[in-house]
C-alpha positions in Angstrom: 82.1 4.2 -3.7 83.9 3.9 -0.4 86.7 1.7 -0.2 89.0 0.9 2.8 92.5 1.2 2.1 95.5 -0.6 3.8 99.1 0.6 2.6 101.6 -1.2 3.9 105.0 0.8 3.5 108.5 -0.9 4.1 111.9 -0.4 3.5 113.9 -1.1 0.0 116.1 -4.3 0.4 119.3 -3.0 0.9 118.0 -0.1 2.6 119.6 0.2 6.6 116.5 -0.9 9.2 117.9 -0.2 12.7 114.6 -0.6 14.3 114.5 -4.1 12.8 117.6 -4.6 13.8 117.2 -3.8 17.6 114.0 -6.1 17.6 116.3 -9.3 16.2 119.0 -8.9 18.5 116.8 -8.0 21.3 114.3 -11.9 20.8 117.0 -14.2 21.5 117.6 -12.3 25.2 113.8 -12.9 25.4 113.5 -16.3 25.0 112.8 -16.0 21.3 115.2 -18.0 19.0 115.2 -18.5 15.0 113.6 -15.0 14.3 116.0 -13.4 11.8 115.8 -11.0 8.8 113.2 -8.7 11.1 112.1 -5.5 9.0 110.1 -2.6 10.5 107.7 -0.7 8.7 104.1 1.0 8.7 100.7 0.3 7.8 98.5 2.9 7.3 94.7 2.1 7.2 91.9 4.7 6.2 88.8 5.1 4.1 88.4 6.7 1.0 85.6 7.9 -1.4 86.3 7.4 -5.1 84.0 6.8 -8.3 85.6 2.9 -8.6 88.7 1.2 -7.6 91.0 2.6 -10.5 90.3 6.0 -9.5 90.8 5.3 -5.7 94.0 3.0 -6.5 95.7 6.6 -8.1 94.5 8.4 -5.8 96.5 6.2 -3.1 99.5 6.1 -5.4 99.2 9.8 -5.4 99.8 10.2 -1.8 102.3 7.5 -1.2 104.5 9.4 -3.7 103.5 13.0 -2.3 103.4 12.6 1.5 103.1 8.8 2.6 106.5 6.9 1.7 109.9 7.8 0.1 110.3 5.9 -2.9 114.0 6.4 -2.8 114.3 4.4 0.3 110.8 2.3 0.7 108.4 0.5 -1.2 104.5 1.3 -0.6 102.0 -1.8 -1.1 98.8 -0.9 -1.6 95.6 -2.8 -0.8 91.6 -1.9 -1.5 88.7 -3.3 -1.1 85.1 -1.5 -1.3 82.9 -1.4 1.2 79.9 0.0 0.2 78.4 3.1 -1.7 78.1 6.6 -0.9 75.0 7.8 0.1 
């Protein structure tokens, strides 16, 4: 099957987000007022081949904890859905 994978990697709480924190002070002087607790990750979006969504759900998990996030410092969200068959 094919399924297209979203992973969605952000930052531990607790975990210093400078980029986040540059985007909530910089709102207000923008005309943007209540926006607080901003956190700035990554989503990563591809396709993968597997034989069902167990298999293609480790293989994912695989290569958050190999290349794709640090799990010291962020937390990797992972979300499939299949999309049709191989040929």
């Amino acid at each position: 099957m094919i399924f297209s994978v979203a992973v969605e990697i952000r930052p531990l709480e607790g975990i210093a987000n400078p980029e986040g924190l540059t985007i909530e002070r910089a709102l207000p002087a923008l005309g943007f007022s209540g926006v607080r607790e901003v956190r700035v990750g990554k989503l990563l979006r591809f396709e993968l081949e597997a034989a069902d969504e167990h298999h293609a759900r480790h293989e994912v998990e695989q290569m958050c904890e190999h290349l794709l996030a640090n799990p010291v410092i962020e937390r990797a969200d992972i979300r499939l859905e299949a999309i049709g068959a191989t040929k």
